[in-house]
Structure formats: structure tokens, C-alpha cells
C-alpha positions in Angstrom: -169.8 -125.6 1.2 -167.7 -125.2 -2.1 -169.1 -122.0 -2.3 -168.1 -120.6 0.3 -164.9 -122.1 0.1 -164.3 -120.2 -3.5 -165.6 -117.2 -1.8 -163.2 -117.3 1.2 -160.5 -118.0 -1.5 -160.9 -114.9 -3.3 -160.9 -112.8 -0.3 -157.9 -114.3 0.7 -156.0 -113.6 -2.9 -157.7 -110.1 -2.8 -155.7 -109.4 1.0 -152.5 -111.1 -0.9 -152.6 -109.3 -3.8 -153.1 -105.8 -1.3 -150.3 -106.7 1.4 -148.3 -107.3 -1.7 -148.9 -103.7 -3.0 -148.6 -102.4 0.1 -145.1 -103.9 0.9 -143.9 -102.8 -2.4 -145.3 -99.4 -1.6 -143.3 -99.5 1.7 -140.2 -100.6 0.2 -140.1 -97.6 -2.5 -140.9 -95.3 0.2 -138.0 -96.8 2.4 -135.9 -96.6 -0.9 -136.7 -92.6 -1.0 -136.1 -92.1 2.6 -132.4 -93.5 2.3 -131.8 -92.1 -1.0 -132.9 -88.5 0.6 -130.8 -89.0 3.6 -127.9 -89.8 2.5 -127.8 -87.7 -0.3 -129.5 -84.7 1.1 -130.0 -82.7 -2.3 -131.5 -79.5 -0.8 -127.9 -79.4 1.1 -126.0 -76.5 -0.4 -122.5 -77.0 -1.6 -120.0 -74.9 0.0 -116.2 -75.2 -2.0 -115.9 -76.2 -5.6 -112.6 -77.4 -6.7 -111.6 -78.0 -10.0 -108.3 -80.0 -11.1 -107.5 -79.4 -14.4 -104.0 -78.9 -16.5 -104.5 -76.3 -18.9 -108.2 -75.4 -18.4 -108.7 -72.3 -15.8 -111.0 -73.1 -13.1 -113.3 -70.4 -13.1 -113.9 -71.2 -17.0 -115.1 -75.1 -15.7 -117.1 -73.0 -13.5 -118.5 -70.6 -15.3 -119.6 -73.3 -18.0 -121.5 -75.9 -15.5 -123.0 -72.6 -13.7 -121.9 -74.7 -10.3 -120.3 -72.9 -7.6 -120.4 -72.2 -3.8 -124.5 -72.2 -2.9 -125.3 -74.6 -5.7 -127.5 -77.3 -4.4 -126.2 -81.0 -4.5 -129.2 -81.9 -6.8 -127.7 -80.1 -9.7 -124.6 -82.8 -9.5 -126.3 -85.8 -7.5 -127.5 -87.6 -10.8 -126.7 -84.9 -13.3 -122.7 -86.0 -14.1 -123.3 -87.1 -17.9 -125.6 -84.2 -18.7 -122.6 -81.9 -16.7 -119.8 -83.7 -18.8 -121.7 -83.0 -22.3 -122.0 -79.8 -21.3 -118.1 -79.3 -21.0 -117.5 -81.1 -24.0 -119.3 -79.0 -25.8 -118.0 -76.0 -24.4 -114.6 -77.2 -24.7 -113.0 -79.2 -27.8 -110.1 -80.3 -25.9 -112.1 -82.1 -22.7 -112.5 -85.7 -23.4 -114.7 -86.5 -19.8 -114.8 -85.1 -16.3 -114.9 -86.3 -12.9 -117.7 -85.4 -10.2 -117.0 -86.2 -6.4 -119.2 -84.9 -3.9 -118.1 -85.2 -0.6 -120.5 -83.7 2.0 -120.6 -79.9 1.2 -117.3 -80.1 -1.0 -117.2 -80.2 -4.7 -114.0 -81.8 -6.3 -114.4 -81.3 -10.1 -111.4 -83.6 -12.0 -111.2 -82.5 -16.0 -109.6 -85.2 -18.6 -108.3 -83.0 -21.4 -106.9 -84.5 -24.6 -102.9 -84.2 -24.8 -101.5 -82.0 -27.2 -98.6 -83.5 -28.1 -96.5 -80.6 -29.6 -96.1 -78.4 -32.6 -94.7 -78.0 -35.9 -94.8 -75.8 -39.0 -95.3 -76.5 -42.6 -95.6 -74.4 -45.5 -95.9 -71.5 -43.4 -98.7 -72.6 -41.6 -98.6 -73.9 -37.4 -100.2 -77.2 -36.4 -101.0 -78.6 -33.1 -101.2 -82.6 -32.6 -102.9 -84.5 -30.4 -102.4 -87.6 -29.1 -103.1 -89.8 -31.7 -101.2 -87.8 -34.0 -104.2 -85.8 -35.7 -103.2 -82.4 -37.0 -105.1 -79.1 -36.4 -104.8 -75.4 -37.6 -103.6 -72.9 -35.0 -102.5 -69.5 -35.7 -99.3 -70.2 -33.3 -97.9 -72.8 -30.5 -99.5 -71.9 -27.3 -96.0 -72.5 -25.1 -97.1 -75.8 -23.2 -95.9 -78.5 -25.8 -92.6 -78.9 -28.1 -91.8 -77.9 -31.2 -91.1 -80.0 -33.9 -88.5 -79.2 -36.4 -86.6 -81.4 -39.1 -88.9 -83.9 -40.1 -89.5 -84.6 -43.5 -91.6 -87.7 -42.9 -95.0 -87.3 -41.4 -95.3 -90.8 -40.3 -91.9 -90.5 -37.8 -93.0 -87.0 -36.5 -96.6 -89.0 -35.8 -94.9 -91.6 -33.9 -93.0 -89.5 -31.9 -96.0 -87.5 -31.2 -97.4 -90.4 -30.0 -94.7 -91.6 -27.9 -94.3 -88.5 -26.3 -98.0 -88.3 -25.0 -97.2 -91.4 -23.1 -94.7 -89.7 -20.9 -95.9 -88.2 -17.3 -96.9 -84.9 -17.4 -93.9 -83.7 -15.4 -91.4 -84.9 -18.5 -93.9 -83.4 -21.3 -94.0 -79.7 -20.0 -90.3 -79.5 -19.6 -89.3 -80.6 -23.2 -89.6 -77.5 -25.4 -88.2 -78.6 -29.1 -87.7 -81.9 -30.6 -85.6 -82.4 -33.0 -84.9 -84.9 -35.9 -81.3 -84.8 -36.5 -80.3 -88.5 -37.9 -76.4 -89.3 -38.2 -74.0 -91.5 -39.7 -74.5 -93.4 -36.4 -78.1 -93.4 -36.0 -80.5 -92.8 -38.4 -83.4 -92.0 -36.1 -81.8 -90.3 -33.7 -83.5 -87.0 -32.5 -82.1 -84.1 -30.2 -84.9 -83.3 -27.3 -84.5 -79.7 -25.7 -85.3 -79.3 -22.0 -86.9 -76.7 -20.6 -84.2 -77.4 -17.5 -81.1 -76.6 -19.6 -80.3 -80.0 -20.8 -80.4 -81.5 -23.9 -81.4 -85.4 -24.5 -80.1 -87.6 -27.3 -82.7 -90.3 -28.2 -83.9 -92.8 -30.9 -87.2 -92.7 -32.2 -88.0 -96.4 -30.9 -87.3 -96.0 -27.7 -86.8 -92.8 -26.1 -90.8 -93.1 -24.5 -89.5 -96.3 -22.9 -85.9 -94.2 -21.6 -87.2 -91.0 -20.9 -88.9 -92.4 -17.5 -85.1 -92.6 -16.2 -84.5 -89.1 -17.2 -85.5 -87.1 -14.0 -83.5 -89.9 -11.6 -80.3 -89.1 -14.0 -80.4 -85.5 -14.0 -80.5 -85.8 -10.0 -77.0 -87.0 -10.4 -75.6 -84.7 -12.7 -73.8 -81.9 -11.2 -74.0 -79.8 -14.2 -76.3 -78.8 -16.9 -75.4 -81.1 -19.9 -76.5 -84.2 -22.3 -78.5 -87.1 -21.6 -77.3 -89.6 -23.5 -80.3 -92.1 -24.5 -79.6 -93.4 -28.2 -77.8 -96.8 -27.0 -77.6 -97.1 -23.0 -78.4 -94.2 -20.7 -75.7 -91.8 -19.5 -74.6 -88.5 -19.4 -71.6 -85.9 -19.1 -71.5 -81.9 -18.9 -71.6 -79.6 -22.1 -68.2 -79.0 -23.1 -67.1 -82.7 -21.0 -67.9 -86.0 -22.9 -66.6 -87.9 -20.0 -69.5 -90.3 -18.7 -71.7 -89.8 -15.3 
């Protein structure tokens, strides 16, 4: 009787041990079918769009070899192979963005901030955002000069502070100036791409420059933004306060 027992027992863990392998077989399978049908891989993409400041789209393009008829599969799991491949293509990406929305690509590029230019001993360098400094045979028209400084470590922190503004601010500043006074020893002269001219401190004018564009929208003429001490400003020519 025992015997038969043990015998019925290891049939019994035998059909356990197969339903077991079965249901995990079935669940995998399930797990493929939803993966397949929601992403749908074989689907061909129809619109690539790439958002990018500086970068030209077709360049993104042209590197990831993704375009209008690329399948999904060659994005669907591929988006850190696809960003390594743009960083190596391109210094000045720091990591990329991959949505996938039905047929349509959206492609969003993060490129590193060039925070401006400046010359020394005949020789152009651009900085980034954190200040590092790299040979270029001339500024490239999309940051601000830098002229005046004799001390690296105040242009570096005003390079700094200026990549902290939004881009609208950044690309319309085309020269920054340091041009300390009797009244202000850190005091430097920003020139707007606009026609106005902005008087700041080193300290502070990354914290005052986010009031600039609601000031200018009350000034009825081209002029100076006054952000050294307070924030005001009066027409070239008028020292009268707005």
C-alpha cells in the first residue's frame, strides 16, 4: 500500500512540475503577444521629427540612418545604442530623447550650452557650460562675446551664470562686457541683440535677467536696463527712470 502510495506521489509531482512549465510557457507567450501588439515593430514609421537648437535635422537623421519607412524595431528598444551613436557623431550632444507615438517619430536632442566667446593672445575660445575652454578658429554667431576680463575666474562665473538663463535671453545677448566703476566693481555692460544695452553685477544679473523681457515690454524706446542695484530703465540719451 505504501508503494503505491510513493508511486501515485511521484506521478502527481511529475503533472505539478509539467502544469507548472506549461503555465510559465503560457505566460511568456502571453507576454510576447502583448509586447507584439502593442508595439507592433514591423509597423513602418511615417514622420520623423527632430527638435534640436543648433543641430540641423537632417544631420540627426542622417547619423541614426532613421527616417520616413524605418521600421519601429530600429527605435523600440534601441534608444541607448541610438543616443551613443549621436554622441559620438556629435561632441556637443549630451543625450537625446525618443518618443514613438504610433507611426510618428519625435526625436528631442540635449546639446551642451555654449556659453559664449572670448579671445586671448590672439587665439578664439568657446566655453561651455561649466566654464571649460575649447579652441575654435572663430565665434560661430549664436553666443556672446566676451571682452575686458582680466581674471579667468569672473569671466568663468559669468559664463556659468549666463547658461542658466532661458534660451530666449541667451541668443539675444551678443557681447558682455566687464567694465567695473568707481561705483561698482563688478559691474558688466550686456549688449542685446534687440538694441538695448543692460547694466548688471556679476552676482546677480542670472537672478535679474529673468525680469528683463517683462521690462523691455514697457519701455517705449530702445535704451538701458538698469540691473546693478534695483531694476529700471530710461531711453539712450534720457536718464529719467521707467
Amino acid at each position: 500500500m505504501k508503494k503505491n502510495h510513493s508511486q501515485f506521489s511521484k506521478k502527481n509531482t511529475h503533472k505539478n512540475s509539467l502544469l507548472s512549465r506549461i503555465a510559465v510557457f503560457f505566460m511568456f507567450f502571453l507576454l510576447l503577444v502583448i509586447f507584439f501588439s502593442y508595439w507592433r515593430p514591423w509597423e513602418k514609421i511615417s514622420t520623423v521629427h527632430v527638435s534640436s537648437v543648433n543641430i540641423p535635422e537632417q544631420n540627426v537623421k542622417k547619423v541614426l540612418k532613421i527616417g520616413p519607412g524605418s521600421y519601429r524595431w530600429q527605435v523600440v528598444g534601441q534608444e541607448i545604442f541610438l543616443v551613443n551613436r549621436l554622441k559620438m557623431a556629435n561632441d556637443k550632444i549630451t543625450d537625446a530623447d525618443f518618443k514613438l507615438a504610433g507611426q510618428k517619430l519625435e526625436i528631442i536632442v540635449h546639446e551642451r550650452v555654449n556659453a559664449g566667446f572670448f579671445l586671448q593672445n590672439g587665439q578664439w575660445f568657446e566655453l561651455d557650460s561649466q566654464a571649460r575652454k575649447l579652441k575654435v578658429d572663430k565665434p560661430n554667431g549664436i553666443a556672446p562675446i566676451y571682452t575686458g576680463f582680466k581674471d579667468d575666474q569672473q569671466r568663468s562665473q559669468v559664463a556659468k551664470s549666463f547658461t542658466t538663463l532661458n534660451y530666449a535671453i541667451r541668443h539675444n545677448v551678443s557681447e558682455i562686457i566687464f567694465a567695473p566703476d568707481k561705483n561698482n566693481n563688478q559691474k558688466i555692460i550686456l549688449v542685446m541683440n534687440d538694441g538695448n544695452t543692460v547694466y548688471a553685477s556679476i552676482r546677480s544679473f542670472a537672478d535679474k535677467m529673468k525680469y528683463y523681457p517683462s521690462i523691455v515690454a514697457q519701455m517705449n524706446d530702445k535704451g538701458v536696463v538698469d540691473l546693478q542695484y534695483g531694476s529700471y530703465s530710461y531711453a539712450y540719451g534720457n536718464k529719467s527712470k521707467e
